[in-house]
RODO-2510 file (C-alpha; in nm, 4 decimals, decimal comma):
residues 46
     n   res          X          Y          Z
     1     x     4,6422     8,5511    13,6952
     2     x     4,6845     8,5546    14,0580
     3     x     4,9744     8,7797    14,1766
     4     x     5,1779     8,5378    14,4748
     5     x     5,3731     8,7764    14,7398
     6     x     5,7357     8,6285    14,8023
     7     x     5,7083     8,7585    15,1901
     8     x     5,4071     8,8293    15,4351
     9     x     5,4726     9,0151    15,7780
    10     x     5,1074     8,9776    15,9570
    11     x     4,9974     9,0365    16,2953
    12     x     5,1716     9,3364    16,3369
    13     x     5,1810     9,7402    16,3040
    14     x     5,3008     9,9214    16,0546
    15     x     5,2762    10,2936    16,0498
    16     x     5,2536    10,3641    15,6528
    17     x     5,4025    10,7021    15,5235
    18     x     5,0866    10,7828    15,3174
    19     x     4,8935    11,1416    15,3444
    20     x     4,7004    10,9837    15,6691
    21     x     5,0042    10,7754    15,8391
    22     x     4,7529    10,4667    15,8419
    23     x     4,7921    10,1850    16,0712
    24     x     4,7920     9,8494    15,9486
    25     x     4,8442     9,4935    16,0775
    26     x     4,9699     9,3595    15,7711
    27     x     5,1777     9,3864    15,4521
    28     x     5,2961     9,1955    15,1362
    29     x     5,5871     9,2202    14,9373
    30     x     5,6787     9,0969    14,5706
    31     x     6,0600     9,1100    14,4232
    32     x     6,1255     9,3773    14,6958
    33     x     5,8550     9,5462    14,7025
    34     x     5,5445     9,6918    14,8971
    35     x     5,2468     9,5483    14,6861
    36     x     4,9392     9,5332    14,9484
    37     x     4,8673     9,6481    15,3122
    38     x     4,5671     9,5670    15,5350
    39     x     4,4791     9,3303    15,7616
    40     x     4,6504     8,9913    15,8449
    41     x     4,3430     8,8314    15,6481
    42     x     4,3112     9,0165    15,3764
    43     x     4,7210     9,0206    15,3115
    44     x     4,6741     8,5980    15,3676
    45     x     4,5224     8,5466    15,0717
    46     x     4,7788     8,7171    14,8571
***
């Protein structure tokens, strides 16, 4: 079963608010919320 996000933000940066305050470029979000973050490609396919 493949999981479809309802919204994609790519291309950008997004501080997270993890232990390490990662960087990342893109994230997707399902029924309001977070449910992947990475790079524009990798968050494309979701």
């Amino acid at each position: 079963m493949e999981i479809k996000a309802d919204l994609l933000l790519l291309n950008g940066k997004v501080i997270t608010v993890d232990s390490e305050f990662n960087i990342v470029e893109a994230v997707a979000v399902k029924d309001r919320k977070i449910i992947a973050t990475g790079t524009t490609p990798e968050i494309e396919r979701l």
